[in-house]
N, C-alpha and C positions, 0 to 999 in steps of 0.2 A: 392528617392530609391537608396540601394545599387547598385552596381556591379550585382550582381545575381539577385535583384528584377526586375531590368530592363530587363533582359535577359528571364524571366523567363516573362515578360507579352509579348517578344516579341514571343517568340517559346512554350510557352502554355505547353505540355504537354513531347516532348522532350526533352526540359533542365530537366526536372527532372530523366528522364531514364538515361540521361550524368550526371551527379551531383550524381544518385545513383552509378553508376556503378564504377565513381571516388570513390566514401566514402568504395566499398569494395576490394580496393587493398590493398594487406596485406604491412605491411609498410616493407620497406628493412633495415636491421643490419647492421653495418659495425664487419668485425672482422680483428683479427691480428695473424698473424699467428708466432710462435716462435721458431724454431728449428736452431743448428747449423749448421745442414748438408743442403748445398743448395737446396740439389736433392728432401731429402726430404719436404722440406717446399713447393717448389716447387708441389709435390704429392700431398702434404695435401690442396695447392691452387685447384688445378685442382677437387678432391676431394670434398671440401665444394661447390665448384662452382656450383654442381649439387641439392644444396638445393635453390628453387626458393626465400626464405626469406633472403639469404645471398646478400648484396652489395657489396661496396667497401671491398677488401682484402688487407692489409700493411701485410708483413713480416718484419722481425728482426730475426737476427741471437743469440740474447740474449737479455733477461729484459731489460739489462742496454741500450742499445742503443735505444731497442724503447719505454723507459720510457724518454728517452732524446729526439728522435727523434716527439713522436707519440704527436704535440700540439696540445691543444683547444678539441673539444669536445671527449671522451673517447670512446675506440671502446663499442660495447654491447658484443661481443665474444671473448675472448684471447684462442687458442690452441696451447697448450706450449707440446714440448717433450724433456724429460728431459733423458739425456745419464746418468748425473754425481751422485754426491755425495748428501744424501737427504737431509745435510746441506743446501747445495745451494738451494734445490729444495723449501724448507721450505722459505728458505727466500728471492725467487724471488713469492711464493705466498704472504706472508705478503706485499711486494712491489706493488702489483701488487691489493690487497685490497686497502689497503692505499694510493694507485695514484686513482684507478677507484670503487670506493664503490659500484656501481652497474654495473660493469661487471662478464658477466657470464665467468665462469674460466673451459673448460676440459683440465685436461691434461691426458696425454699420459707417461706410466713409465714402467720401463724392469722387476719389480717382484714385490713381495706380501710388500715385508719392504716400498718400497717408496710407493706403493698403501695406506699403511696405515699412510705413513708420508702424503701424499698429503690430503689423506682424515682429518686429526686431523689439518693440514694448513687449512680447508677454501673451496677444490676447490668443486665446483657446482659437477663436475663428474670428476673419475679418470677412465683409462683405460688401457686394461695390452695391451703392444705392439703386431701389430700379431692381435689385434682383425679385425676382417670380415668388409670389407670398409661398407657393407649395415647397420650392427649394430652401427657406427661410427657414419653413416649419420643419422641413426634414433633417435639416442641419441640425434646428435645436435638438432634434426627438434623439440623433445619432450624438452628441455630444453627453445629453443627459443621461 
């Protein structure tokens, strides 16, 4: 007998209540968080930390670094906020598919132009700066 069949003729009916109640923890995400400004990334940690599915949190202050920095297994979440030019913005989501093909992508962008560049990029969900922390958090909980 395995591991667990042993366990399971020594404690009868309890291993099974411990064995179910293991199989319904929700599994945890890792995400990465992306912004230039420390304070905020920092926010936006503090932030997702209140979705019970979120794990491990990496920031980076840019694609570039935590596409160099982020080895081995690929986050499940990237929230990128994008200050700049929607050039850039477009081609840190193409990067950003193209490293992690199944990462979920929100970003975060300051008006309607880059909303629609990020949208025609790829990302899973975009969001205009300024939106309500509770609707941020529900987005992410409904994507995950």
């Amino acid at each position: 007998l395995d591991n667990y069949g042993r366990e399971a003729e020594r404690h009868g009916e309890k291993f099974l209540e411990v064995r179910l109640s293991r199989d319904v923890v929700p599994r945890q995400v890792s995400a990465l968080i992306v912004a230039r400004s420390a304070q905020f990334r920092e926010s936006l940690v503090v932030l997702t930390r209140a979705i019970s599915q979120i794990g491990p949190i990496k920031q980076a202050d840019s694609i570039s670094s935590a596409l160099s920095e982020h080895v081995g297994k690929a986050p499940d979440l990237v929230l990128c906020d994008f200050e700049a030019v929607q050039n850039e913005m477009v081609e840190t989501l193409y990067r950003i598919q193209a490293r992690w093909s199944n990462t979920r992508c929100v970003v975060l962008v300051d008006n309607e132009g880059a909303r629609q560049a990020a949208e025609a990029a790829g990302a899973d969900v975009v969001l205009t700066k300024g939106v309500l922390a509770a609707r941020l958090l529900e987005t992410v909980e409904r994507l995950l």
